[in-house]
C-alpha positions in Angstrom: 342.9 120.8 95.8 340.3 118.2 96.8 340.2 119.3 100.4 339.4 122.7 98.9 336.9 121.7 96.9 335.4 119.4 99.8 335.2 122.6 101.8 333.7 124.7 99.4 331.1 121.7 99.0 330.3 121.9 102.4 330.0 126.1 102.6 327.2 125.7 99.6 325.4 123.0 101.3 325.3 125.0 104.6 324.1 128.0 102.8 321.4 125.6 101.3 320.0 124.0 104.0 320.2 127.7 106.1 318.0 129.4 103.4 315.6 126.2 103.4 315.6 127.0 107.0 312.5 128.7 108.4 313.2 132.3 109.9 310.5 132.2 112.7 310.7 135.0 115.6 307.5 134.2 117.2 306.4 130.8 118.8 304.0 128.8 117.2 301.5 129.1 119.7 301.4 133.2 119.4 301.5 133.1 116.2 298.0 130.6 116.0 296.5 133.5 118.9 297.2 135.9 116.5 295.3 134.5 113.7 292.5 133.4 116.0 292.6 137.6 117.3 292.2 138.5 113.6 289.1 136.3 113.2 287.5 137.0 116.3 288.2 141.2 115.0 286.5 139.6 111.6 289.5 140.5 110.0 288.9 137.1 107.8 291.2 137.3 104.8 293.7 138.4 107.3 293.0 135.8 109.6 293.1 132.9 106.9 296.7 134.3 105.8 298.3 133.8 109.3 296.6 130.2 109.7 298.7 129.9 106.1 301.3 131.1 107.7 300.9 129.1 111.0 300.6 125.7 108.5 303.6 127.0 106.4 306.5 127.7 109.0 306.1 125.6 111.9 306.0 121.9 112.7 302.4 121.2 113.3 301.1 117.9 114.3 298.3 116.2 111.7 295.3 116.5 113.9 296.0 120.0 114.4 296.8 120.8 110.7 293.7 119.3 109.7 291.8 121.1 111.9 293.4 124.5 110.7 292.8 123.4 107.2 289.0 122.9 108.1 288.5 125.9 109.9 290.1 128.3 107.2 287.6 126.4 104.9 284.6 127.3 107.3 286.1 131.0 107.0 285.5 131.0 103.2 281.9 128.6 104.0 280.8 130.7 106.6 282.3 134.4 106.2 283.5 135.1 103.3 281.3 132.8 100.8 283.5 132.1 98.9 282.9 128.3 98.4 285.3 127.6 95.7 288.0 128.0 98.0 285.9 126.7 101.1 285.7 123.5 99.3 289.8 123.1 98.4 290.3 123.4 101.5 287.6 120.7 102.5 288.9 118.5 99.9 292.3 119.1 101.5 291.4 117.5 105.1 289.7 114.9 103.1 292.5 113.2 101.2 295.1 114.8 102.7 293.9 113.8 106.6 291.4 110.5 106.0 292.6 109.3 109.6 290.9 113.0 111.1 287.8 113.0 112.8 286.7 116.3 110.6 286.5 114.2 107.5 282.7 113.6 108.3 281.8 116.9 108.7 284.2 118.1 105.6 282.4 115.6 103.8 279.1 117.5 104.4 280.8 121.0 104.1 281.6 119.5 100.4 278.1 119.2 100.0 277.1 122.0 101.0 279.6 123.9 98.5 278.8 122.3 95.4 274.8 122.8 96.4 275.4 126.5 96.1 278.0 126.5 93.3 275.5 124.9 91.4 273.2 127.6 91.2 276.0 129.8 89.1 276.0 126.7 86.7 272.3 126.4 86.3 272.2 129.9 85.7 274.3 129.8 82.8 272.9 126.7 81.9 269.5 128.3 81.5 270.8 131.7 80.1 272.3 129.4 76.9 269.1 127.2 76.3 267.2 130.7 76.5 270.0 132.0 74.0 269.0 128.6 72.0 265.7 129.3 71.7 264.6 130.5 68.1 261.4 132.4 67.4 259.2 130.1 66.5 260.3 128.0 69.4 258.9 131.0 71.2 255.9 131.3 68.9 254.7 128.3 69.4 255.2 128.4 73.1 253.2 131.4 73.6 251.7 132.3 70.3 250.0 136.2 69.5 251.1 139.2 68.1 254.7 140.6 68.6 254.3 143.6 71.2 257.8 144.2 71.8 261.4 143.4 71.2 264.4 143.2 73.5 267.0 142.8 70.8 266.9 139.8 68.7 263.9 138.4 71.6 260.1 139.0 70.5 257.9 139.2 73.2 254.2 138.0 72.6 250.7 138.9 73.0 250.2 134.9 74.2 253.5 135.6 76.4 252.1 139.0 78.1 249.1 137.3 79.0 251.3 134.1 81.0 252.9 137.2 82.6 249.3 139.1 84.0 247.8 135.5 84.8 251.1 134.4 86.9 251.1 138.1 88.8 247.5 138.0 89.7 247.9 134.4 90.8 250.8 135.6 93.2 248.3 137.8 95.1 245.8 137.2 97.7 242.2 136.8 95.7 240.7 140.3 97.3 243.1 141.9 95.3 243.1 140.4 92.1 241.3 142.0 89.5 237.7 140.7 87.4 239.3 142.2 84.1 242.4 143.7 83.1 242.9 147.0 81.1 245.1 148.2 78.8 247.3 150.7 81.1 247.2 147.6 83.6 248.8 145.5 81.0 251.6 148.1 79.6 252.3 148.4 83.3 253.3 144.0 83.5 255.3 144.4 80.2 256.7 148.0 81.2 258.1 145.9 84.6 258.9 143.2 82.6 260.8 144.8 80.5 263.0 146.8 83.2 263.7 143.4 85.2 265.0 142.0 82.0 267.2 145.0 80.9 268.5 145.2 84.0 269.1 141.3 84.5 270.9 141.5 81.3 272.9 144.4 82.4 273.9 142.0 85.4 274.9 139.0 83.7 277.4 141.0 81.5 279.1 142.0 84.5 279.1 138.5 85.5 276.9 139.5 88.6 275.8 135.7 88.5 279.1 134.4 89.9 278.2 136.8 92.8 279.3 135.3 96.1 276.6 136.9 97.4 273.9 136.5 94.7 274.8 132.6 95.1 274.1 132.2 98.6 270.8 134.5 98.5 269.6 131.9 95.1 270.4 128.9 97.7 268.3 130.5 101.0 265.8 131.5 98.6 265.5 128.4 97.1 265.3 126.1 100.7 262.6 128.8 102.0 260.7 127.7 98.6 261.2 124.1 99.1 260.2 124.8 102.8 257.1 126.4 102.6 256.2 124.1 100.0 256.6 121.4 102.2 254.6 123.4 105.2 251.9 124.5 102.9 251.4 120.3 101.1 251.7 119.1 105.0 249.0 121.6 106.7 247.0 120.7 103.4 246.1 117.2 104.5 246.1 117.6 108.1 243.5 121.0 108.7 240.6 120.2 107.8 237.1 122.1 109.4 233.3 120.8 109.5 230.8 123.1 110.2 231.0 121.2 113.7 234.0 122.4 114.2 232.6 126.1 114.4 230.0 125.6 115.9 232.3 124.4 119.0 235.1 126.9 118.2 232.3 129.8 118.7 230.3 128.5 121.7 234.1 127.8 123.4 235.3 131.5 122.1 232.0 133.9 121.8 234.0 136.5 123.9 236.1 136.9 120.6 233.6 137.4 118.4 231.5 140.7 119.3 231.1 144.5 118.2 233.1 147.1 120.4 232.2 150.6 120.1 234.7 153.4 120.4 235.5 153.2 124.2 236.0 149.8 124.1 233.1 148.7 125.2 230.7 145.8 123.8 227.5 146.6 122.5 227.0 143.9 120.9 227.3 139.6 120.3 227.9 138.7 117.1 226.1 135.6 115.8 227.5 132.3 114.7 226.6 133.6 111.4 227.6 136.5 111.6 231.3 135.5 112.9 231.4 132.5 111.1 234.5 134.0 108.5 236.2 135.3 111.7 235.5 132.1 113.5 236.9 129.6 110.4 239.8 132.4 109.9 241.0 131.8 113.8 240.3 128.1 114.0 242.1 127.7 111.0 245.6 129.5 112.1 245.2 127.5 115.1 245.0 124.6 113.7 247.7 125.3 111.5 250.1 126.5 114.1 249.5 122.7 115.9 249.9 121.2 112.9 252.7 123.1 112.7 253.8 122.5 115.6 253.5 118.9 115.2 255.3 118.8 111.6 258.6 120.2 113.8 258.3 118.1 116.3 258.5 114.7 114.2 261.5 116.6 112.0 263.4 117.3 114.9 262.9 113.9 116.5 263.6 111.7 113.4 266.8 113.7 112.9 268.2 113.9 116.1 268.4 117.7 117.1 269.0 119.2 120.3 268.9 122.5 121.8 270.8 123.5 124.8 268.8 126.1 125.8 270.6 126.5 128.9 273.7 127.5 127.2 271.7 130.6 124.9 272.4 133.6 127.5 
């Protein structure tokens, strides 16, 4: 009887240990081409379940599995945008792999993620403290007459006339206007208006967790922080003296003359006469070195290379 039962014993622990077993008809090698064939198709969310599946049902060594693990997180980064995922997967080489020479550069990919997951945070963030704000919180910060209502939210004459002064600020000074009539300013609350109906409309659908709404708030934001840069750099280095001009018109008069139809020129403008034009191009050249310049030191001081050999 105890031999039978030892038998038995041993049949259940076989069938165990065969279903634990991994039932794997390809090699591991094809079956990592295959996953690399499926992201080189861009067939991403395919290509990130057979690296799974690579990871899952063969005996990969550390280094390797790291990388893997890294590179479906660059798939989510990079591809897919989805940087919830991006960073698990980050976080994974990180703990998971500390002896890997990817930890650095997961490190920075971890970075990267919660920068942009951020912005769906600070969204919300701002949508409640707008939801906070009472009326005569709103009063008082931009007092006047109620001219409109989005719901519960009074919109002010004082707040109507923030929104004409910002737009006319945003445009270049030929086109901004000496005085501002009444169709003129039913137009900026009339756009107003749509931009906040339809930014509403958004939110409810939860458009702010977006993948793609959070990665265009994070470009738009380091082209703001960019040109802000640019714009307070070139403002302390360009300057121009009327000596300046002067030099910049003697060395460039062929630039600055009257052409008639053909082509032809009939006539050399003076230093007066060219002296907006001249200022104008001395300027955007000066700029451009400046410019110029600015990338130069960047590049240098954070060590970037281009091998433009290897751009075909």
């Amino acid at each position: 009887m105890k031999l039978r039962f030892f038998i038995l014993f041993l049949f259940i622990l076989t069938l165990f240990f065969c279903s634990k077993t991994k039932n794997v008809s390809v090699s591991g090698e094809k079956q990592r081409e295959f996953a690399n064939a499926l992201f080189n198709r861009e067939l991403y969310t395919q290509a990130i379940e057979e690296y799974k599946n690579y990871l899952e049902n063969y005996d990969v060594p550390k280094n390797v599995r790291a990388s893997i693990n890294y590179e479906i997180g660059n798939i989510y980064f990079e591809r897919i945008n989805d940087y919830e995922n991006a960073m698990a997967y980050f976080l994974k080489v990180k703990y998971l792999y500390p002896e890997s020479k990817l930890v650095n550069e997961a490190n920075k990919k971890i970075i990267a993620c919660l920068e942009r997951l951020d912005k769906s945070v600070d969204a919300q963030q701002a949508l409640k403290e707008s939801a906070m704000l009472d009326q005569s919180q709103i009063e008082k910060q931009y007092p006047g007459e109620v001219i409109a209502e989005i719901g519960d939210r009074k919109i002010t004459s004082g707040y109507l006339k923030y929104l004409i002064n910002k737009e006319q600020k945003s445009l270049p000074p030929e086109y901004r206007k000496k005085s501002i009539k009444r169709n003129d300013k039913l137009d900026v609350l009339k756009r107003y208006l749509m931009v906040e109906l339809l930014y509403n409309s958004a939110l409810r659908k939860g458009l702010d967790k977006d993948k793609e709404i959070i990665e265009a708030v994070f470009q738009a934001k380091k082209s703001l922080m960019a040109n802000k840069l640019v714009n307070e750099e070139l403002k302390n280095k360009v300057k121009i003296t009327d000596e300046d001009l002067k030099l910049y018109y003697k060395a460039n008069k062929d630039k600055f003359v009257e052409k008639d139809k053909k082509g032809k020129v009939k006539k050399q403008k003076s230093f007066e006469e060219a002296k907006e034009e001249v200022y104008n191009m001395l300027k955007a050249e000066k700029e451009r070195k400046a410019m110029d310049d600015l990338l130069q030191r960047l590049m240098q001081a954070q060590n970037v290379k281009i091998y433009e050999d290897k751009i075909k």
